[in-house]
C-alpha positions in Angstrom: 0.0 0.0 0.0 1.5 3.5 -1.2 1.3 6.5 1.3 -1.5 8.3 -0.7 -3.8 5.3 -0.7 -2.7 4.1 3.2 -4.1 8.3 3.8 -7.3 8.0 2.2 -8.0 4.7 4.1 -7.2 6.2 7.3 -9.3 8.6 6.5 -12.7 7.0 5.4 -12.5 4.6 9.0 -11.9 7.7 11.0 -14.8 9.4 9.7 -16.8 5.8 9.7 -16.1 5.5 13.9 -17.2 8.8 14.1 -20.0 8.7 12.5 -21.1 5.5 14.1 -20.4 7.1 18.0 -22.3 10.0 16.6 -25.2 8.0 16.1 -25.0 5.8 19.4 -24.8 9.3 21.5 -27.5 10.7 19.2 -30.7 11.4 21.3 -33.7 9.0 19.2 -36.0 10.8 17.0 -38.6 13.5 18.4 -41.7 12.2 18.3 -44.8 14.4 17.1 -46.0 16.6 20.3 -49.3 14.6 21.5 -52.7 16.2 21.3 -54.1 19.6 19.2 -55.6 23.2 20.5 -58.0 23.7 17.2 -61.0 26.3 18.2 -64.0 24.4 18.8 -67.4 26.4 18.2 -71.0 25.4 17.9 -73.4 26.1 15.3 -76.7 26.9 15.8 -78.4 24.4 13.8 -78.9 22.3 17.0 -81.7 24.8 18.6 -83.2 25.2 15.1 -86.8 23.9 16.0 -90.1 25.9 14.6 -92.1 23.9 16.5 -90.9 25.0 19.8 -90.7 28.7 18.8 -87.3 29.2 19.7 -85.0 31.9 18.5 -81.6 32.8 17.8 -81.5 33.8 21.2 -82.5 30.1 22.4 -79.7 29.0 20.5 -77.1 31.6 21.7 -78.3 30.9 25.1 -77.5 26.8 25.1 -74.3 27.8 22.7 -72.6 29.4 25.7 -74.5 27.6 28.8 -72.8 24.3 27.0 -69.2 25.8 27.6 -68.9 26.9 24.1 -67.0 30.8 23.0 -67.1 30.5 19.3 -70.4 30.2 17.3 -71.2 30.2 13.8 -74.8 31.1 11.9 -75.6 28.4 9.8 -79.4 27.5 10.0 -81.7 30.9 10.1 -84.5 30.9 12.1 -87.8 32.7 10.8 -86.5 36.3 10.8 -83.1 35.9 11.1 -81.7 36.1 7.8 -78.1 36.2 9.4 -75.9 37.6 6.4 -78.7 37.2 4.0 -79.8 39.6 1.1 -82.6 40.9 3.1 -80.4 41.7 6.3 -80.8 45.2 7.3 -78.0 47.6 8.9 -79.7 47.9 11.9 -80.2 44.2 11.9 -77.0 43.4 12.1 -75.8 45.7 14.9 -78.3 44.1 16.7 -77.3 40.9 16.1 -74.1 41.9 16.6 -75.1 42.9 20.4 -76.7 39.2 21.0 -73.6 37.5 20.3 -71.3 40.0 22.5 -73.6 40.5 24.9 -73.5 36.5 25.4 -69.1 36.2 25.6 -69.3 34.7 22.1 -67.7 35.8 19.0 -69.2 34.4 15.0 -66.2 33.2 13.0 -68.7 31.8 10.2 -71.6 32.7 7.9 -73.8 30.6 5.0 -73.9 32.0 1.4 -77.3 31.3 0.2 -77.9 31.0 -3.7 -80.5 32.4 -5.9 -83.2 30.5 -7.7 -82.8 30.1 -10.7 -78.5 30.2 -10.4 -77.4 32.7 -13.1 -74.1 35.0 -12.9 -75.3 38.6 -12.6 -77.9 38.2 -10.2 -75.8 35.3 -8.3 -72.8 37.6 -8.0 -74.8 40.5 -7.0 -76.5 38.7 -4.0 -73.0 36.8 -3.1 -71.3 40.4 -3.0 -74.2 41.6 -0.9 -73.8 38.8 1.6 -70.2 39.3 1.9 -70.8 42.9 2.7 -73.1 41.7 5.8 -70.6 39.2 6.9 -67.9 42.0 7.1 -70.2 44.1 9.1 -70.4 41.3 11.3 -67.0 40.8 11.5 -66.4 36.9 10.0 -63.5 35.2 9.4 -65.4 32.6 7.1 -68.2 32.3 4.7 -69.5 29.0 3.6 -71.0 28.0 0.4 -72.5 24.1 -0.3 -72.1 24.0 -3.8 -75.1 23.2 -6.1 -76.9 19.9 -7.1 -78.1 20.2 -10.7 -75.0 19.6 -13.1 -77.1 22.6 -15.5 -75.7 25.0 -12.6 -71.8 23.9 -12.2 -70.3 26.5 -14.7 -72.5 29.5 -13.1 -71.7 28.3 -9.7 -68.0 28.4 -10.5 -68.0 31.6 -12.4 -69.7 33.7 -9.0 -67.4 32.0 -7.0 -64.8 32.9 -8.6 -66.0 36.2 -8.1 -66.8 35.7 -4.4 -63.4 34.5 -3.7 -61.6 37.7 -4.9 -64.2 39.7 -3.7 -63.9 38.1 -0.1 -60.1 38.4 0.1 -60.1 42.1 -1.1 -62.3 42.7 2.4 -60.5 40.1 4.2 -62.8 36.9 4.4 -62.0 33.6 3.2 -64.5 31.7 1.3 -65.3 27.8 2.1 -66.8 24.8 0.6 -68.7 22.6 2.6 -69.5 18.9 1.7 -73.1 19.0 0.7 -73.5 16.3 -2.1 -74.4 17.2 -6.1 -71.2 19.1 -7.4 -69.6 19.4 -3.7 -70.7 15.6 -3.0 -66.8 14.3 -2.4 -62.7 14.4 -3.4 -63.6 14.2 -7.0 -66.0 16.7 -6.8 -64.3 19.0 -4.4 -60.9 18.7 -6.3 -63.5 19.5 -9.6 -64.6 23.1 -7.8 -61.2 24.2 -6.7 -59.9 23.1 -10.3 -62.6 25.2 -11.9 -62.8 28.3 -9.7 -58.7 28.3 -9.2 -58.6 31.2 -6.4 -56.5 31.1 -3.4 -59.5 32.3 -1.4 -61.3 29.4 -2.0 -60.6 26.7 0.5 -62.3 23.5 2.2 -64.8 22.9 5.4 -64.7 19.2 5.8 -67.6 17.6 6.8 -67.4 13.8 7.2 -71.0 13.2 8.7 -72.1 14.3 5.1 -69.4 12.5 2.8 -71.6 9.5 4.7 -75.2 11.3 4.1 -74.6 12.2 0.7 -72.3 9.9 -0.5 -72.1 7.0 1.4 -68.0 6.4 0.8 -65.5 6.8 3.4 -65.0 10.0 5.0 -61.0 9.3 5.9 -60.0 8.3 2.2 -62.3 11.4 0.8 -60.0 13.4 2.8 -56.6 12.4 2.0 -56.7 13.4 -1.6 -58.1 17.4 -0.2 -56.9 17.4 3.4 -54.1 20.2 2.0 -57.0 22.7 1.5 -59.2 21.9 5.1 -59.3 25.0 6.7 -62.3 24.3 8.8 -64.4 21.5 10.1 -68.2 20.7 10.5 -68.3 18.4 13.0 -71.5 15.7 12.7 -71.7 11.9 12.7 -74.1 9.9 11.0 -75.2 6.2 11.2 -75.6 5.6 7.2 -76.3 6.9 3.9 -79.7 9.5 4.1 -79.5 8.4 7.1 -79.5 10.0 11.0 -76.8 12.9 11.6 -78.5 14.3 15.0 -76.3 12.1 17.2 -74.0 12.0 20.2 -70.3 11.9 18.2 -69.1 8.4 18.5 -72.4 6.4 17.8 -72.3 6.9 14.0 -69.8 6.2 11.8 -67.7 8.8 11.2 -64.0 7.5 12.4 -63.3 10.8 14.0 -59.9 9.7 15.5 -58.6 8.6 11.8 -60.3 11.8 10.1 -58.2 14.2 12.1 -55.5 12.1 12.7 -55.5 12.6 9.1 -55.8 16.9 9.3 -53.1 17.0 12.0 -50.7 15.1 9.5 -51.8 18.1 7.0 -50.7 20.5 9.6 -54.8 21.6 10.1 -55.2 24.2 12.5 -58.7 24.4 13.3 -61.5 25.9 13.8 -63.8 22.5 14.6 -67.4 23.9 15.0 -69.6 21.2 16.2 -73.3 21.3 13.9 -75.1 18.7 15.2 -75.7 16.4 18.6 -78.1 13.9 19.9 -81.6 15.7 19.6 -84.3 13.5 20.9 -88.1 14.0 19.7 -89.4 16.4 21.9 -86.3 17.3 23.4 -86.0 20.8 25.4 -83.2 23.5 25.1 -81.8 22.1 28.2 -81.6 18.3 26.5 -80.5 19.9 23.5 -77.4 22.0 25.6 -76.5 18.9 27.2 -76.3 17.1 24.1 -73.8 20.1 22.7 -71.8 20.4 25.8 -71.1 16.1 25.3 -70.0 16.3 21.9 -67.5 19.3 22.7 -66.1 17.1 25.2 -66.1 14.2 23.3 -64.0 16.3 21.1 -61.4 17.9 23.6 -60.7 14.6 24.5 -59.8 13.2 21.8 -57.7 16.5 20.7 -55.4 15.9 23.7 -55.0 12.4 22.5 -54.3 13.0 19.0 
C-alpha cells in the first residue's frame, strides 16, 4: 500500500467510527407533540326547531351555557336572515349585540344562492352577503355548492368572483360537503380546479361524505386534506340516514379523520353542527347534548 492510498484509508475509517459514535450518542428521533388546541365552536343548527318557537337567542343561550365561546350562523331561524340579502344595517348591529352580549364571537356565515342560479344576479347577492358578513365581523363564509350539473359553470364563475371579492375585504370563502357538485374528493378537487382562487378553501364535513355519498370520510380526505381549513363536525349512522347524534355512535372515524388533518398540519376551527336531539327534546336536553360532543372532542384532541 502506497502513502496516498494508506491516507485516504485512514481517513474513510476515521470518519466511519465517528459517525457511528455520533449515532450511538445521538438522542432517538422526536416524536410528534401529543394532542391539538384547534378552536371548537358550535353552530346553531342544534336549537333550530319551529315547532318550539325558539330563537336565535335560544340557541345563543345553550351555545354558551354548554361551555362553548365561538359560534357560527348556519341554519336561520324565521326572521333571522343572518348575512342574507334581506339583512338590514340595523339588523346586524343588533345581532351583533346578541352575540357579545352572550361572551361569544361568530367566525362563520352561510352564502345562500339564488333560484334560478345565473351569474349577474348570483354575484350581485353573493357580494351583498359578503358585505353583511364583514359588518359582522367573520373570518369565514360558507357555500354548499349546487346539485343540478345545469348549474356547475354559473356556480363556479360567481365563485370565482366571491373569492376575490372576499379576500379584497378580508374573508376567506369555504366549501362545505353538501353532495351534487360538492358531494366528495372528486368533486371537491373538480370546484377548486374550476374556480382556481387562493381564497377558496375547504370545510370538511365527514357526517355528510356518509349522508350524501355514502364512501368513506378518511379516504375522501386524504386526496383534499391540504386545503381543510375548517371542520363541521357531525356523525351519521348511514347513507340518508341519522346525523342528529351523540359523536361516536355513528360512523364517522373521528380519531382517523383528524388524525388525518393534523398530519396536514390543520389548525382548526372545529365547530360542532349537530348532537343527539331527541323528539321532543327541550333546550336544556338539546345543551346537554352540545356540551357532550364538545367534550367528546377535547378529548380526543389531547389524545391526538
Amino acid at each position: 500500500m502506497n502513502r496516498r492510498t494508506f491516507l485516504q484509508t485512514t481517513a474513510l475509517a476515521t470518519a466511519a467510527t465517528a459517525a457511528r459514535a455520533l449515532a450511538q450518542n445521538s438522542p432517538p428521533p422526536t416524536a410528534p407533540a401529543k394532542g391539538v388546541t384547534w378552536p371548537i365552536g358550535c353552530l346553531n343548527r342544534p336549537w333550530v326547531n319551529p315547532d318550539a318557537g325558539w330563537t336565535q337567542e335560544t340557541a345563543l343561550d345553550g351555545i354558551r351555557a354548554a361551555g362553548y365561546r365561538l359560534t357560527g350562523l348556519l341554519t336561520p331561524f324565521k326572521g333571522e336572515p343572518f348575512i342574507g340579502t334581506e339583512a338590514t344595517p340595523e339588523y346586524l348591529a343588533a345581532l351583533n349585540v346578541k352575540i357579545a352580549a352572550r361572551g361569544l364571537r361568530a367566525n362563520m356565515g352561510a352564502i345562500r344562492l339564488p333560484n334560478p342560479l345565473t351569474v349577474p344576479e348570483g354575484i350581485k347577492s353573493v357580494r351583498r352577503q359578503i358585505d353583511n358578513a364583514k359588518m359582522l365581523d367573520l373570518e369565514f363564509l360558507l357555500t354548499f355548492g349546487v346539485n343540478q350539473a345545469v348549474d356547475y359553470e354559473n356556480y363556479y364563475r360567481i365563485m370565482a368572483d366571491a373569492a376575490a371579492y372576499g379576500q379584497e375585504r378580508g374573508l376567506k370563502l369555504v366549501l362545505k360537503p353538501h353532495g351534487g357538485g360538492s358531494g366528495a374528493a372528486e368533486e371537491i378537487i373538480r370546484c377548486l380546479a374550476q374556480v382556481k382562487h387562493p381564497n377558496f378553501k375547504i370545510w370538511y364535513d365527514a357526517g355528510n361524505i356518509i349522508y350524501y355519498t355514502g364512501k368513506d370520510p378518511v379516504e375522501q380526505l386524504k386526496p383534499i386534506a391540504e386545503h381543510v381549513t375548517g371542520f363541521c363536525a357531525k356523525d351519521c349512522d348511514k347513507p340518508k340516514g341519522e346525523v342528529f347524534l351523540e359523536f361516536g355512535t355513528g360512523k364517522v372515524d373521528f380519531a382517523a379523520v383528524f388524525g388525518e388533518l393534523k398530519r396536514a398540519g390543520f389548525h382548526g376551527p372545529v365547530m360542532v353542527e349537530c348532537c343527539a336531539k331527541p323528539p321532543g327534546a327541550t333546550a336544556e336536553v338539546i345543551t346537554a347534548a352540545a356540551r357532550k360532543n364538545r367534550e367528546y372532542l377535547e378529548h380526543l384532541f389531547a389524545a391526538l
